[in-house]
C-alpha positions as CSV (number, residue, x, y, z in Angstrom):
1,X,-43.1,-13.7,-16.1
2,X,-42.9,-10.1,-15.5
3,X,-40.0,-7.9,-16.9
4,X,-39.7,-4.2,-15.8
5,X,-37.7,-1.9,-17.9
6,X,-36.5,1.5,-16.9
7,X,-37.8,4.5,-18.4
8,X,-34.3,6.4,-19.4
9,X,-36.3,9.7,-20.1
10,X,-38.0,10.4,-16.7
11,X,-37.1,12.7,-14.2
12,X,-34.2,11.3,-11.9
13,X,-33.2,8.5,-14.0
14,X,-29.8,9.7,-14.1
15,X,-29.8,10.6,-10.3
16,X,-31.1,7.0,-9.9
17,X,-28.0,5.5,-11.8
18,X,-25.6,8.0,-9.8
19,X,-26.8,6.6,-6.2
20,X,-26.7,3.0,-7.8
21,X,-23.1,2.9,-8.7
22,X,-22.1,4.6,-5.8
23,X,-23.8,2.2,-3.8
24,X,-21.9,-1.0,-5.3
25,X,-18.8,1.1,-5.5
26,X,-18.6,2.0,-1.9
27,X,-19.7,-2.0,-1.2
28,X,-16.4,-3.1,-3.6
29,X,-14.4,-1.1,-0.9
30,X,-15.7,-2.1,1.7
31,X,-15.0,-5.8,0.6
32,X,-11.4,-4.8,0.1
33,X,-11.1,-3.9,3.5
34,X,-12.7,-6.9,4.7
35,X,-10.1,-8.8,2.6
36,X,-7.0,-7.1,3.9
37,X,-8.8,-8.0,7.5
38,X,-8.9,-11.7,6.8
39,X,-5.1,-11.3,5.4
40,X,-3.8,-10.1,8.4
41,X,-5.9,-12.2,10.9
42,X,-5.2,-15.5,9.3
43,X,-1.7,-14.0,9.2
44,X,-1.4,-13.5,13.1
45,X,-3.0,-16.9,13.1
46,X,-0.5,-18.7,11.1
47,X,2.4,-16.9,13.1
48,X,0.2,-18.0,16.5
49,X,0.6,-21.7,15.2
50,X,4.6,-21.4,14.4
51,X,5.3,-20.2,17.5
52,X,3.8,-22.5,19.7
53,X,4.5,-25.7,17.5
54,X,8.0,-24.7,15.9
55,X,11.3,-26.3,17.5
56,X,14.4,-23.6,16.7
57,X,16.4,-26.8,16.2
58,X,14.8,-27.4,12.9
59,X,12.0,-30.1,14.1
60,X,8.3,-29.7,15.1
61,X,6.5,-31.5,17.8
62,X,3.5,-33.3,17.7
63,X,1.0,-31.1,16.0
64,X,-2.0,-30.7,14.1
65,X,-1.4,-29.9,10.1
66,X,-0.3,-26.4,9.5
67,X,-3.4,-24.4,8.4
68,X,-1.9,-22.9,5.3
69,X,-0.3,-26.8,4.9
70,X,2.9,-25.1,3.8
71,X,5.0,-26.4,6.8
């Protein structure tokens, strides 16, 4: 087994660190977005279900489980 362990002292250590951290901290924003996306897409889903399934008299027809299972 083989460890490598940065040299703090050398020349564009720091610079190294900088691009690093922007790297994972532009790729945690990213995710965020990618979350909100899901949000709204399972929530356009979800209404997609309702409407075609939902009886305004109160009862449901013959349908699969709702995807969220809260009814």
């Amino acid at each position: 087994m083989q460890i490598w362990i940065p040299v703090n002292r050398r020349p564009g250590f720091a610079d190294e660190c900088r691009r690093q951290a922007e790297a994972v901290a532009s790729a945690d924003a990213a995710a965020r977005d990618l979350d909100a996306f899901i949000d709204v897409a399972l929530s356009v889903m979800h209404e997609a279900w309702r409407s075609r399934y939902h009886r305004p008299a109160g009862g449901l027809r013959e349908a699969p489980a709702c995807p969220d299972h809260s009814g």
